[in-house]
N, C-alpha and C positions, 0 to 999 in steps of 0.2 A: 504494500500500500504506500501509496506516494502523497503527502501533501506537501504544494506549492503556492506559494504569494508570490504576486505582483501587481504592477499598476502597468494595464493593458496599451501596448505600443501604438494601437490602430482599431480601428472599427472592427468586428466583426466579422470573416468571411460564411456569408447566413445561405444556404442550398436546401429549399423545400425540396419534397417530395422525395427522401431518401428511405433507405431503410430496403426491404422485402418486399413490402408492402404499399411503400411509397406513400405512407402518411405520416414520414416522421421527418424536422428538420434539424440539419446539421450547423453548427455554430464553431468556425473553429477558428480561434483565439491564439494571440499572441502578447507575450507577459513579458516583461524584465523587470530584473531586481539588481539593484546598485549596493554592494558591499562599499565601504569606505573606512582605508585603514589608516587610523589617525597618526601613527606614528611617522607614516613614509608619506601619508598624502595621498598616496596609491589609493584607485577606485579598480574594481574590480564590478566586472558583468557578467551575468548568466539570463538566458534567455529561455524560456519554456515554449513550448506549442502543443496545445490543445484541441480535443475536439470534443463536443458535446451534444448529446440528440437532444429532442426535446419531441414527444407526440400528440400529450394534450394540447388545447388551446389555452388553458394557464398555465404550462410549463411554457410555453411558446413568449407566452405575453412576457413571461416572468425573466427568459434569457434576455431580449428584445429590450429589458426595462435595464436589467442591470449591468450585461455585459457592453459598457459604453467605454470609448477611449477615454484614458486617466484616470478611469476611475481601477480602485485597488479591489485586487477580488483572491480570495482563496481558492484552491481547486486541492479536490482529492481522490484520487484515480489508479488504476492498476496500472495502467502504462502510461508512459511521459518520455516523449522526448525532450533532450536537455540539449543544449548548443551552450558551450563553454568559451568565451573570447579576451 
């Protein structure tokens, strides 16, 4: 199990009609989080990407509301790509 924070890079990439069944929407996010190490000044970056369904129409409304650029969001997930820079 993975959790990650960050305050999201960009809008949202949002793909109705995924899934099997093609009634479920796909949301896939992109995160960064800024370590900063006080002694050297040194900042350090990590980057997360995510992806997230959503099938009801309140889970839909509810990505839609809160996965917005800037704002800070947690995620917790079994897989996670990481990009380290």
């Amino acid at each position: 199990m993975h959790i990650v924070h960050g305050e999201l890079r960009k809008p949202p990439f949002i793909k109705p009609g995924c899934g099997q069944d093609g009634q479920s929407t796909m949301f896939a996010i992109e995160m960064s989080e800024v370590v900063k190490d006080f002694r050297s000044n040194e900042k350090s970056y990590t980057n997360y990407k995510a992806i997230l369904f959503a099938k009801s129409p309140a889970h839909i409304e509810h990505y839609t509301n809160t996965l917005v650029e800037g704002n800070f969001i947690v995620v917790t997930g079994e897989k996670l790509k990481v990009e380290q820079s």
